[in-house]
C-alpha positions in Angstrom: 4.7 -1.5 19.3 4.3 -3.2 22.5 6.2 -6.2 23.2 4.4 -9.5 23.8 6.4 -12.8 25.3 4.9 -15.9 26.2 6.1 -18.5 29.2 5.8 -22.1 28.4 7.0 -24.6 31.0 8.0 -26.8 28.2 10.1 -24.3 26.9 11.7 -23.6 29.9 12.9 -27.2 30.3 15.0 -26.9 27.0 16.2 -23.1 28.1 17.6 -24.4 31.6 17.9 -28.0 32.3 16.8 -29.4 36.3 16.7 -27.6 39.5 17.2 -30.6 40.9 20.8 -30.3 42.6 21.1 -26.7 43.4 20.8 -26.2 46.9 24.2 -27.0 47.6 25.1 -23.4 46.5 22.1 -21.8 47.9 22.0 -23.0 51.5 19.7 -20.5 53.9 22.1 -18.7 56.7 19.2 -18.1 57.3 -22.1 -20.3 62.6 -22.0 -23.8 62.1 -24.9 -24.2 59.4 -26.6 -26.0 56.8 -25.5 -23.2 54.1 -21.9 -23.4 54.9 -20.0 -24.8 51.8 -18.3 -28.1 52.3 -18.2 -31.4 49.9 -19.0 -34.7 49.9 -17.4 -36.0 46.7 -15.6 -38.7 47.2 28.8 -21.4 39.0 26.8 -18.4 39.2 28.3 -16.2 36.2 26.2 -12.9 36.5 25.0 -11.1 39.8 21.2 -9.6 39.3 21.8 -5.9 39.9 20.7 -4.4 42.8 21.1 -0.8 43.2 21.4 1.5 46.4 18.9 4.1 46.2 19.9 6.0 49.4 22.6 5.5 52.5 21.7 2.2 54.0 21.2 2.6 57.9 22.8 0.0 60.4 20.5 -2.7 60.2 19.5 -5.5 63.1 19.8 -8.2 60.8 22.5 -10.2 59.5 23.5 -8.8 56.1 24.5 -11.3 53.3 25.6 -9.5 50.0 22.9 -7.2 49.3 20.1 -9.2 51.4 19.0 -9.7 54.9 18.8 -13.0 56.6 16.8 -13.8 59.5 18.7 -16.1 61.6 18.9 -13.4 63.6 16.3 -10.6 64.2 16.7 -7.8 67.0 14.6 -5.5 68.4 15.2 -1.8 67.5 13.9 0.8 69.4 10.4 -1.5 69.4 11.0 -2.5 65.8 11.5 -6.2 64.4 12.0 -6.9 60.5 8.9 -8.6 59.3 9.0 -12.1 58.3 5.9 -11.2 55.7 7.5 -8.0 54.1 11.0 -7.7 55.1 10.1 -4.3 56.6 10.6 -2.8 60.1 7.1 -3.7 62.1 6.4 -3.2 65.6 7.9 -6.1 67.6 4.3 -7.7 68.8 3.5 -7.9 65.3 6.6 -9.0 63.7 6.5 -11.8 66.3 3.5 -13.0 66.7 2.3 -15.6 63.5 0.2 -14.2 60.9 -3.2 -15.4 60.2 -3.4 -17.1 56.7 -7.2 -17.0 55.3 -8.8 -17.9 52.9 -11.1 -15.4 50.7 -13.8 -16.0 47.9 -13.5 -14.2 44.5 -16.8 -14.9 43.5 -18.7 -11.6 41.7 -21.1 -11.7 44.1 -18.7 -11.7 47.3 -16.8 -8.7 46.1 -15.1 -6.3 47.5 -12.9 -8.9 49.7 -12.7 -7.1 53.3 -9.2 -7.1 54.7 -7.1 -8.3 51.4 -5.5 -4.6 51.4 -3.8 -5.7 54.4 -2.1 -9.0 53.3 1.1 -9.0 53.1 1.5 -12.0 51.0 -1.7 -13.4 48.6 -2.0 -16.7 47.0 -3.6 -17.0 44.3 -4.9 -20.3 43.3 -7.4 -21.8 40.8 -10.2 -24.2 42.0 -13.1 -25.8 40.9 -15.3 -24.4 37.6 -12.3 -22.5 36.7 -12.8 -19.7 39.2 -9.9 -18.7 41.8 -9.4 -18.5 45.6 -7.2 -16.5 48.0 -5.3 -17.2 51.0 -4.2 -13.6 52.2 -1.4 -13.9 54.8 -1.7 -11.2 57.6 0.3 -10.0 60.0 -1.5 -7.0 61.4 -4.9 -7.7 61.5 -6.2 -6.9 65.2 -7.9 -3.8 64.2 -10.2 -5.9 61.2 -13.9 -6.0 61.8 -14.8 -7.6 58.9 -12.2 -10.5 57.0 -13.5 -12.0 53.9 -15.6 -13.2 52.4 -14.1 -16.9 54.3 -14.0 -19.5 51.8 -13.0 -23.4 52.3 -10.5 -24.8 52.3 -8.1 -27.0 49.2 -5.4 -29.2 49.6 -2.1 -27.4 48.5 -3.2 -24.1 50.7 -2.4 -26.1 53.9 1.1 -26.3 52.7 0.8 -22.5 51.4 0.2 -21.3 55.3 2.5 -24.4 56.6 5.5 -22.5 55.1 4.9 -19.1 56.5 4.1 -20.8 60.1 0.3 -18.8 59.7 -2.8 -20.4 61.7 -4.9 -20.8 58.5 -8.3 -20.0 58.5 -11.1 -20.9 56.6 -15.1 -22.1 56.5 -14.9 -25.3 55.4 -12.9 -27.6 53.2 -13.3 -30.0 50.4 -13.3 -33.9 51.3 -9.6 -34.5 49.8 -8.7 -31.5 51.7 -10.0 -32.7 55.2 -6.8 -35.2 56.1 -4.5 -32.8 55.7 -5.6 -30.1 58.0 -4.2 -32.0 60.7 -0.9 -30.5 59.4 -1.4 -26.9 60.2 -3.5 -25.2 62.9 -6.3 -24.1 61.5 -9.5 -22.5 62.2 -12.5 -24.1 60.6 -16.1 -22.1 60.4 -17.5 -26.3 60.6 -16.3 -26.8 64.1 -17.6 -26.0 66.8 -15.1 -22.9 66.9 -16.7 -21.6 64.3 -19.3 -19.4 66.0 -16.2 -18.0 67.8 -14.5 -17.2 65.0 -17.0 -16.2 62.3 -20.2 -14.6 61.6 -22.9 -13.9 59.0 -24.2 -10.4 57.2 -27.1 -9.7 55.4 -25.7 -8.1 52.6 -24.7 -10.8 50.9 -26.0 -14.1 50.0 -24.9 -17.6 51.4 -22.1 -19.0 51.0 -20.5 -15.4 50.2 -21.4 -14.2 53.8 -19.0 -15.7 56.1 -16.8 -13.3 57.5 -14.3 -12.8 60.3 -12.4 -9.9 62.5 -9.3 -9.7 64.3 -11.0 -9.8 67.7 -12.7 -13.2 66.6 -9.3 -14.5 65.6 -7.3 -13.5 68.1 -10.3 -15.2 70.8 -10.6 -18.4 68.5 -6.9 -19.1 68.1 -6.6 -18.7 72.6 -9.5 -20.9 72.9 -7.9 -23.4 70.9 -4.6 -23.2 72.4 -2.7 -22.3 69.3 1.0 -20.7 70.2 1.2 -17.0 68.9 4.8 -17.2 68.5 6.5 -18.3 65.6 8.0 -21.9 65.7 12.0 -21.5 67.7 13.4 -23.3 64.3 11.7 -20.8 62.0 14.1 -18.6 59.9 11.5 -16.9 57.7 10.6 -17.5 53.9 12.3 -15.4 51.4 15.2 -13.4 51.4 14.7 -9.6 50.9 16.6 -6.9 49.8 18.2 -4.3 52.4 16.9 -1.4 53.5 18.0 1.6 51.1 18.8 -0.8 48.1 16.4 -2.6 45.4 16.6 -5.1 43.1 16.3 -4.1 39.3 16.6 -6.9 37.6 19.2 -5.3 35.8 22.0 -7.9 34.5 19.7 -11.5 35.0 19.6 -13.9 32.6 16.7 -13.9 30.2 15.2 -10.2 32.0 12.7 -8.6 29.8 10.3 -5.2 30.2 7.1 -6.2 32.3 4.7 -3.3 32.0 1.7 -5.5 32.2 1.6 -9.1 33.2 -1.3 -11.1 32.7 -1.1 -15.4 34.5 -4.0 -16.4 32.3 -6.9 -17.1 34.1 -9.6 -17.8 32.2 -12.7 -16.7 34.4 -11.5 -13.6 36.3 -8.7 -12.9 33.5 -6.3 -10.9 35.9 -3.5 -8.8 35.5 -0.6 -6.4 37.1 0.5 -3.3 36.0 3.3 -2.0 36.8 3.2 1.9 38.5 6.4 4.4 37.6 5.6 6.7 40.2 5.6 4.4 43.3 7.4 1.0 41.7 4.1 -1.0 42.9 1.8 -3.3 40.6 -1.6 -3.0 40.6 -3.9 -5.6 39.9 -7.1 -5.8 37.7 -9.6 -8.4 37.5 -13.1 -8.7 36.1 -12.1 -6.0 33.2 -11.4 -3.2 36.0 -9.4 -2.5 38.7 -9.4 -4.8 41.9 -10.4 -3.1 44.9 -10.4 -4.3 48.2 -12.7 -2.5 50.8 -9.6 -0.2 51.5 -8.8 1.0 48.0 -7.0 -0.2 45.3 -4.9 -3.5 45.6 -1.0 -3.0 44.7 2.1 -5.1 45.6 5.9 -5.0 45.2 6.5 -8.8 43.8 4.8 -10.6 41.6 5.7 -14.4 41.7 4.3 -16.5 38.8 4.3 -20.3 40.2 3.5 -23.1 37.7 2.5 -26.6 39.3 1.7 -29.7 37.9 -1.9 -30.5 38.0 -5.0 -32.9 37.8 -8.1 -33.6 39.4 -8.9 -36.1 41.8 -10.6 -38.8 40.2 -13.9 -38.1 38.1 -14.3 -34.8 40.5 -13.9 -31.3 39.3 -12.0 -30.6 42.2 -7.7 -29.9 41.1 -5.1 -31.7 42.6 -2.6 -29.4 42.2 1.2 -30.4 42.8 3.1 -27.8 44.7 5.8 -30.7 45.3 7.8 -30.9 42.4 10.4 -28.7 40.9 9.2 -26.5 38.1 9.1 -23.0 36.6 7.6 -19.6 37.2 8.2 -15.8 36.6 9.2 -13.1 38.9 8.0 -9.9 38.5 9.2 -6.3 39.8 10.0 -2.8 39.4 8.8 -3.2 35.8 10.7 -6.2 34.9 10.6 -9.8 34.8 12.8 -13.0 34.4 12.0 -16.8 34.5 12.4 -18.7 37.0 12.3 -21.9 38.5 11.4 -23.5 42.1 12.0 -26.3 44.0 10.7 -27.1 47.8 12.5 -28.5 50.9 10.3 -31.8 51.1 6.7 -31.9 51.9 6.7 -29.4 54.5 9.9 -27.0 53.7 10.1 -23.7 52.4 9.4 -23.2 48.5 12.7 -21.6 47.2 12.7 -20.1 43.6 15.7 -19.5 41.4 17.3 -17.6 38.3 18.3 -19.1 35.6 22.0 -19.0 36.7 20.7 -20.9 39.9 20.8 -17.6 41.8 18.3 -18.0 44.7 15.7 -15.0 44.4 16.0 -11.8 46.7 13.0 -9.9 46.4 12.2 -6.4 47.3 10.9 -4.8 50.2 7.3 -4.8 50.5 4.0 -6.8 49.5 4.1 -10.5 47.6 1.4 -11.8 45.1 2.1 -15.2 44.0 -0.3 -16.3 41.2 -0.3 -20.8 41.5 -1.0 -21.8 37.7 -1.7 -24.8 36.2 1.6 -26.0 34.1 -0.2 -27.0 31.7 -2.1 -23.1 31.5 1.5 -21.8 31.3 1.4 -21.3 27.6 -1.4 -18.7 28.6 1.2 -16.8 30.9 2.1 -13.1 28.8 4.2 -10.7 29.5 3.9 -7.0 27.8 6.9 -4.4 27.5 5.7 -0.4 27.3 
């Protein structure tokens, strides 16, 4: 019989007290047109196990425990470890700031161009119960076609704030409009727009809005935006180092994670995980979820619930990515709760065991479903 376990945020409260307090023992060492959309509306007692797999090379980074830092990164032999992926990526890639965009997943805008190559998606719910994307790319100069673009929602602007990404999208929602002047962005309303994005005829407005890496990369110079990364940027997560993986094995509260599903009610989406190459694939709409480039399959699977309400009488969510809460981390076939707490309003999202362990993830591509807390009792997790 195939096991079935539910996560409630309410529950988790009771299972592991506040977050609040923690980070003392986790500190870091480390175009323009009428169709477009826009709105008007106003004492750690366990160690997770992480096993060596094969002889770990000398690696550039600094090496804390079983993880790599980056508060330093050195080149070798044209190689850099990527801030996205934790991987070894050509040095003009692994230096230069990602692009953070923002894709429809509308039916009628489907396959999204370009997702196979993000190295970390979020996955948020917006209005009329469908879901977004913001795919965070690091290599995307070779791209012809990015999207659908979509607009843009409040809480994605500190999404690509924390990975230092020039976020893109066509668009935005009226509460979303102050706080683009937090992140550099490019915006199909301005008059960069025609730059930066262009229309097919294959699909139907708004689902036609699209970008390439050429477009980008001429937008973001005409604007002025740096390429490099910030000098004070250390990176976002801590991965594991080359030749080891993380398990799972030995963390609080772990359980089997063939299948896990976040709950959304309209594309009703879930990951399954793969034996054979220790990736999860995602399914959506009843099938699997392509991208033009095949099938769409990462390494981690982050489960974030938020606080959340909508502003005013609107539809549109006012989704609170301040405030500790809970989650679920997902990988090589198993998962444990979690919870996560952010370094004020523009720090880096950190997410922890329930022994107060700070995550270390493994190697490789991130999917991090945002979910309503109050959705959370729709959260399921299946064993074999």
């Amino acid at each position: 019989m195939k096991k079935r376990a539910w996560f409630c945020a309410a529950g988790l409260i009771l299972l592991m007290g506040t977050v609040t307090g923690c980070q003392g023992k986790y500190q870091e060492v480390a175009v323009t047109d009428a169709s477009a959309e826009t709105d008007t509306t106003p004492a750690p007692t366990k160690e997770i196990k992480i096993e060596t797999t094969t002889e770990a090379p000398a690696e550039e980074a600094v090496e804390t425990g079983d993880w790599y830092t980056f508060e330093e990164r050195i080149e070798q032999d044209g190689k850099i470890r990527s801030y996205l992926t934790g991987k070894m990526v050509d040095t003009a890639i692994g230096n230069r700031r990602p692009i953070a965009i923002m894709m429809s997943n509308d039916k009628e805008s489907l396959p999204q161009y370009g997702i196979n190559r993000a190295d970390i998606v979020y996955e948020a719910p917006v209005e009329g119960g469908m879901n977004r994307y913001m795919a965070i790319i690091e290599n995307y100069d070779d791209l012809d076609r990015i999207g659908s673009v979509r607009s843009c929602r409040t809480y994605y602007t500190y999404f690509a704030r924390e990975f230092d990404a020039i976020y893109a999208h066509y668009g935005q929602s009226t509460f979303a409009k102050p706080y683009l002047a937090n992140v550099d962005n490019i915006n199909g309303l301005d008059g960069i727009g025609t730059v930066a994005y262009y229309r097919t005829k294959d699909r139907k407005s708004p689902h036609n809005a699209y970008s390439s890496g050429e477009r980008l990369n001429k937008a973001i110079a005409q604007l002025g935006y740096s390429e490099s990364y910030s000098a004070d940027y250390r990176g976002h997560y801590r991965f594991a180092k080359t030749g080891h993986e993380v398990t799972l094995d030995g963390a609080p509260s772990v359980m089997e994670a063939a299948r896990v599903y976040p709950g959304y009610v309209m594309n009703k989406p879930w990951f399954e995980y793969n034996e054979s190459d220790g990736l999860y694939y995602r399914y959506q709409y009843g099938a699997a979820h392509k991208g033009n480039e095949g099938p769409i399959a990462v390494k981690n699977v982050l489960f974030q619930y938020c606080p959340s309400g909508h502003y005013a009488t609107t539809d549109y969510l006012d989704i609170n990515v301040h405030d500790d809460s809970y989650g679920l981390y997902a990988t090589e076939g198993k998962a444990i709760p979690v919870k996560w707490t952010k370094d004020g309003e523009f720090g880096l999202t950190h997410y922890y065991d329930m022994e107060n362990n700070e995550v270390i993830l493994n190697q490789g591509k991130t999917w991090i479903c945002v979910i309503s807390a109050q959705d959370s009792s729709n959260v399921e997790v299946y064993g074999k």
